[in-house]
C-alpha positions as CSV (number, residue, x, y, z in Angstrom):
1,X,116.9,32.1,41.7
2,X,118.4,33.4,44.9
3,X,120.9,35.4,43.4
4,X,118.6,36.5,40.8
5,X,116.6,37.9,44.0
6,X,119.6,39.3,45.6
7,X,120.9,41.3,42.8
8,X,117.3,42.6,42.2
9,X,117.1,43.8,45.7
10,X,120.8,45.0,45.5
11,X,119.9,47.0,42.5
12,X,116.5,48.6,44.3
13,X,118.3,50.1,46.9
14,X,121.1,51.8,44.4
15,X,117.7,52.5,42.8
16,X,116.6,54.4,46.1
17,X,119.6,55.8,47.6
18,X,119.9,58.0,43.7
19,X,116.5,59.0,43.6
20,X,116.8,60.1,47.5
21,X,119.9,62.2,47.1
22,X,122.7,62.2,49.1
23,X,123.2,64.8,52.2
24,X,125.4,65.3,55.0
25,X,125.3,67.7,58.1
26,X,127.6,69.1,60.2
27,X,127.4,70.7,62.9
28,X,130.5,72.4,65.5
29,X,130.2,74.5,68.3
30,X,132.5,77.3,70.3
31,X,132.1,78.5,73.6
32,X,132.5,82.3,73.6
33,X,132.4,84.7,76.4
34,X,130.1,86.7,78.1
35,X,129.4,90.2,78.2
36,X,127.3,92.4,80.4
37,X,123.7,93.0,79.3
38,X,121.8,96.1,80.0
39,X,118.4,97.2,79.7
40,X,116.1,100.0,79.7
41,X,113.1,101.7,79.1
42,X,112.6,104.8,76.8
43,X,108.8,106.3,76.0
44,X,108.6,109.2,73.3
45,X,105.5,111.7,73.5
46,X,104.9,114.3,70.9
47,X,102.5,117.4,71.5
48,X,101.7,120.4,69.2
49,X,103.3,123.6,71.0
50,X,100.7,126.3,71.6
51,X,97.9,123.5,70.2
52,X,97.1,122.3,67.2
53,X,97.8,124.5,64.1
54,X,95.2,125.5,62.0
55,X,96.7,126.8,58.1
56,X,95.2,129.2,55.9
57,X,95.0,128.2,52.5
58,X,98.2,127.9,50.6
59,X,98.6,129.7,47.0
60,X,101.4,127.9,44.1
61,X,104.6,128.8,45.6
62,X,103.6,129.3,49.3
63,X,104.2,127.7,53.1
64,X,102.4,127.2,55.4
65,X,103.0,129.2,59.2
66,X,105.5,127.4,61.2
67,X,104.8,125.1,63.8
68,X,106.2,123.7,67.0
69,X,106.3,119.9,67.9
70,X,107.5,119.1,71.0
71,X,109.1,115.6,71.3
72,X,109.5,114.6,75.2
73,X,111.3,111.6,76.6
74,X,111.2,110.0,79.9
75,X,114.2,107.6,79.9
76,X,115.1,104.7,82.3
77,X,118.5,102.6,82.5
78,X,122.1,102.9,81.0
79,X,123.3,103.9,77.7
80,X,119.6,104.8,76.0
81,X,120.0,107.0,72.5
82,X,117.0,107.9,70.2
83,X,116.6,109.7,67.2
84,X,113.5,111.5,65.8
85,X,111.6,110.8,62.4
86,X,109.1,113.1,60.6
87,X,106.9,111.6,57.8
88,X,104.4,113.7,55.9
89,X,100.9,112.7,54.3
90,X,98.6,114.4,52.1
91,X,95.6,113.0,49.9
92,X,97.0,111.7,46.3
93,X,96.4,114.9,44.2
94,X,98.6,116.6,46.5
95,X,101.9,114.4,46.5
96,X,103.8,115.6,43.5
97,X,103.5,119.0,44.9
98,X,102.8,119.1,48.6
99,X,106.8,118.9,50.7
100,X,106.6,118.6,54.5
101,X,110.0,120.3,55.9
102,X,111.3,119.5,60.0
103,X,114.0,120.9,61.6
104,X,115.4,120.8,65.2
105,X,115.0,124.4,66.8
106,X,113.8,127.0,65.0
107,X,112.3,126.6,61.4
108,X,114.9,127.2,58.3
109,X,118.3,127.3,60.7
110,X,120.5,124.6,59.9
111,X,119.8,121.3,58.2
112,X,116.3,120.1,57.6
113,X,115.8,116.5,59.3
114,X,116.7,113.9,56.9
115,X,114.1,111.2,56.0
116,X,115.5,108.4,57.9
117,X,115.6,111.0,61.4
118,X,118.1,113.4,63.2
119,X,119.9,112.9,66.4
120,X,121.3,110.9,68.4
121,X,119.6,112.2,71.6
122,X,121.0,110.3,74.9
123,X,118.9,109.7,77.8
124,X,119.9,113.3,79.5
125,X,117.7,115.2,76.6
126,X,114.6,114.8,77.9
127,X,112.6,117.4,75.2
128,X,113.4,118.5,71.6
129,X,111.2,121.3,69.8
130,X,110.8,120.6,66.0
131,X,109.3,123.2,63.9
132,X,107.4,121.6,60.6
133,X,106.1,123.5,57.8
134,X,104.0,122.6,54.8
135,X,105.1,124.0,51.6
136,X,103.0,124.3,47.8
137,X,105.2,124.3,44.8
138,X,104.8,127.1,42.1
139,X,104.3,124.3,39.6
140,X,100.8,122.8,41.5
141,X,98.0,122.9,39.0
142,X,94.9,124.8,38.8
143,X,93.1,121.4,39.4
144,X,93.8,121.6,42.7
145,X,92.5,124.8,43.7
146,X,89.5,124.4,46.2
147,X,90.8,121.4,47.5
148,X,91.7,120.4,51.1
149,X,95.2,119.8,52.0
150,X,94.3,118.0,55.3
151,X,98.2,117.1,55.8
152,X,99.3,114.5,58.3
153,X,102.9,114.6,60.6
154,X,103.9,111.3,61.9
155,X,106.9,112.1,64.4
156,X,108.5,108.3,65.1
157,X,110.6,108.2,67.7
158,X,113.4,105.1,67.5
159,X,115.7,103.6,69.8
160,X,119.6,103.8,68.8
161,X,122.7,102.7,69.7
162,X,125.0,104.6,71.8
């Protein structure tokens, strides 16, 4: 009887230790060495130049007037690079035809700021103008006409490597 009660046990916990799984864990560490840390602070403001602009109504094919944004940093610390970020919004019926266009400087000269941002501004720039301009394509429908535009600029301001 005892070795019926010992090879029942016996058999259990082979019983158990399948059912449970098997795992293992292994751990190893390195000591690596250090390197200077430095830190700063970087605050972006954006204000319309000469306030804000107020549009006429757009026609199939036209753009808006051009408009100044002025992007300001004030900078403190070591090594502290930004770039600039223009996103557009307009209500729904708009999207498909509505295109928001940003450059650095003067509107239309060089390249238009990409959709992930232009720049790599250090701490010494401490402003940069950006003209924006709201453009209708020629295809917009006729079921638009009357309706409000009401676009929104987002300017986003992020912190980059040097």
């Amino acid at each position: 009887m005892r070795r019926l009660v010992i090879g029942a046990a016996a058999g259990v916990l082979v019983a158990l230790a399948a059912a449970t799984g098997v795992s293992a864990y292994w751990q190893a560490q390195q000591t690596i060495p250090g390197e200077v840390v430095t830190s700063g602070d970087l605050a972006i403001s954006a204000d319309w130049l000469g306030g804000t602009p107020v549009w006429a109504a757009l026609y199939p094919g036209q753009s808006t007037a051009d408009a100044m944004i002025r992007v300001t940093s004030t900078n403190s610390g070591d090594n502290l690079a930004w770039k600039v970020r223009l996103t557009g919004a307009v209500p729904a019926s708009f999207d498909p035809y509505a295109t928001l266009q940003a450059w650095v400087g003067a509107c239309g000269t060089g390249a238009p700021i990409p959709a992930d941002g232009y720049g790599e501004f250090t701490s010494s720039t401490s402003a940069v103008d950006i003209c924006v301009r709201y453009g209708l394509s020629a295809s917009a429908p006729n079921t638009l006409q009357g309706q409000v535009l009401d676009p929104t600029i987002t300017v986003t301001a992020e912190q980059v490597s040097p």
